[in-house]
C-alpha positions as CSV (number, residue, x, y, z in Angstrom):
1,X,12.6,45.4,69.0
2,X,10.2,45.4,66.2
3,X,10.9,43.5,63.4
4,X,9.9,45.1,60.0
5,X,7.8,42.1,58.2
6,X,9.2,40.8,54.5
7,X,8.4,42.2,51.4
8,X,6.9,39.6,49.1
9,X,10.7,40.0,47.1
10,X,12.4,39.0,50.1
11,X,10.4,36.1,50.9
12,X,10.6,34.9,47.3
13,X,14.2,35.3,47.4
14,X,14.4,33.3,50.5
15,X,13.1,30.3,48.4
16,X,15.2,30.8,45.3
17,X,18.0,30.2,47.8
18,X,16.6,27.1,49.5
19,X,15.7,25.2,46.1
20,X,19.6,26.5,45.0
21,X,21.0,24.8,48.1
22,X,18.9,21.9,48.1
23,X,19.6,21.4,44.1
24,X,23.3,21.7,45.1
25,X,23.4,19.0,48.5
26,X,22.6,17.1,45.3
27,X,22.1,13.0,46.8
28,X,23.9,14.1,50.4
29,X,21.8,14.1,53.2
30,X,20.5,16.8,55.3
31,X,22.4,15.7,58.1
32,X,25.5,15.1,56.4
33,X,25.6,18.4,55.3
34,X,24.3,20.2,58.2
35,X,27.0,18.5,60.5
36,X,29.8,19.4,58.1
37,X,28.1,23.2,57.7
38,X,28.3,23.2,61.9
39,X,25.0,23.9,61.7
40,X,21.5,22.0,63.0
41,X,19.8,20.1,60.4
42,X,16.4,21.8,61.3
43,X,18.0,24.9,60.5
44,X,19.0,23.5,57.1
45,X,15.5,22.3,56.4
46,X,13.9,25.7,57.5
47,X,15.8,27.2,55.0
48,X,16.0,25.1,51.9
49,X,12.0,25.2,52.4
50,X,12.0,28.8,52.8
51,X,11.2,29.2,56.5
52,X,14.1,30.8,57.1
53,X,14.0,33.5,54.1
54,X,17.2,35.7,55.6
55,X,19.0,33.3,57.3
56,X,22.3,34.7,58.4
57,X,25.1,35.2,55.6
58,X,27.6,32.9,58.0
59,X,26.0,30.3,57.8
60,X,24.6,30.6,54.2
61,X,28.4,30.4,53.4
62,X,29.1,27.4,55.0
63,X,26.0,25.9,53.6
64,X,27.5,27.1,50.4
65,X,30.9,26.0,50.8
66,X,29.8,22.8,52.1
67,X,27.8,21.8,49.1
68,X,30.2,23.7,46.6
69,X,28.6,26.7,45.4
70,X,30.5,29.9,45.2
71,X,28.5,32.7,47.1
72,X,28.9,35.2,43.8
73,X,27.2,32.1,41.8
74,X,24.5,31.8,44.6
75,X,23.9,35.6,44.6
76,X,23.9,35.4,40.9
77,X,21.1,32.9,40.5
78,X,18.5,34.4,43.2
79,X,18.9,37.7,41.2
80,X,18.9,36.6,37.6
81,X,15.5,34.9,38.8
82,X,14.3,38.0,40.3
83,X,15.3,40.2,37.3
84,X,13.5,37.5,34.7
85,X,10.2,37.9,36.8
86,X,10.2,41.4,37.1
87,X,10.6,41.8,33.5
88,X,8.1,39.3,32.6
89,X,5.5,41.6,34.6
């Protein structure tokens, strides 16, 4: 299977949602979080970094619920960005 690359949108999105869920962990640790998320902490890294810029919804909601974020306020934020940018071009 081919994998269709990212558009630049989709790879700037994926970093609006890592600095959101980094600026929500708050003063918890990666591993702190990533253990009660069930997920690795590399994984958690990759994607607060942007290395990960679709990570699967799953376990963007347990990232989410573990640091206390609803998902609508999540989606809300990485869109509100993308809509101020586009209309500042």
């Amino acid at each position: 299977m081919v994998r269709v690359p990212l558009t630049d949108e989709e790879r700037s999105r994926g970093e609006r949602l890592g600095v959101l869920l980094r600026a929500a962990r708050a003063g918890r640790s990666m591993a702190e979080v990533a253990a009660e998320a069930g997920i690795s902490v590399e994984t958690l890294r990759k994607i607060e970094t942007g290395r990960i810029p679709t990570p699967a919804f799953f376990t963007v909601a347990a990232i989410a619920d573990t640091v206390g974020i609803p998902l609508d306020r999540l989606r809300l934020a990485c869109e509100s960005e993308a809509t101020e940018l586009s209309q500042a071009s």
